[in-house]
N, C-alpha and C positions, 0 to 999 in steps of 0.2 A: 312550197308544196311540190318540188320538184324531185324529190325521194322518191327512189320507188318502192323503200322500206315502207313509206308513210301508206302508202297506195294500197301493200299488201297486207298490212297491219289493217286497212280497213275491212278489204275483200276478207281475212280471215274472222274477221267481227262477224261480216256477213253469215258467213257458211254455219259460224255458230249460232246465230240466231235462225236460220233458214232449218236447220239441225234441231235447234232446239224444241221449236212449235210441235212437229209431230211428236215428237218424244216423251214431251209433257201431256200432249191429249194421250197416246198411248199409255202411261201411267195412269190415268185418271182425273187428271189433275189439267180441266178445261179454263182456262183465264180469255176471260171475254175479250177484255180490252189486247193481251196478247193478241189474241186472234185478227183483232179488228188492227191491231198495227202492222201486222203481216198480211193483210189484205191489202192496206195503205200502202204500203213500200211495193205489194206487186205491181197493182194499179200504176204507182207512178213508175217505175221501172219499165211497164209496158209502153206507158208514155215516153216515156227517153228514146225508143228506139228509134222514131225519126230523125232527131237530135244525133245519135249515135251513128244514123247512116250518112248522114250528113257530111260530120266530121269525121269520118271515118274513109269519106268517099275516095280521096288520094290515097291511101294505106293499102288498099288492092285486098284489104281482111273479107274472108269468105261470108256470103248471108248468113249461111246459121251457124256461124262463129257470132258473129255481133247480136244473132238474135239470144242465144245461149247467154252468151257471157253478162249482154245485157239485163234481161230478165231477170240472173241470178245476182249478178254486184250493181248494175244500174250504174250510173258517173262513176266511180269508183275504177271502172275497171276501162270505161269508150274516153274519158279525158285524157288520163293517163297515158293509153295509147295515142291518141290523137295527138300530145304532144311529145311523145316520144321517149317517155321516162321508164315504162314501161315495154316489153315486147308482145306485138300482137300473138 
């Protein structure tokens, strides 16, 4: 897992699905359990952020870089940095 293809391959899954939710309520077209999994992933993304300050703390990455990035790719985006595969 030390790619940082693999890493941005996920981050862009993300954006797609973060993309996707309002696009389909916009259309009309409301899916419950959508909705409620895209509560789920913010919920936990919000919870990372400790985790993400943490491991992040040697990196010198600005607050609301880790709070941003975090929220939006969650692990995806604080591990990868953290070990260095990626650039903050």
């Amino acid at each position: 897992m030390g790619s940082g293809k693999f890493w941005y391959v996920l981050q862009g899954g993300l954006v797609v699905f973060w993309l996707a939710i309002p696009l389909i309520g916009l259309l009309g077209h409301h899916i419950m359990w959508l909705n409620m999994l895209g509560a789920i992933i913010l919920a936990a993304h919000i919870l990372e952020l400790p985790v993400a300050f943490n491991r992040l703390r040697d990196k010198q990455v600005p607050v609301s870089k880790v709070c941003l990035n975090t929220v939006i790719f969650g692990f995806t985006w604080w591990l990868p940095v953290s070990k260095g595969d990626i650039p903050a």
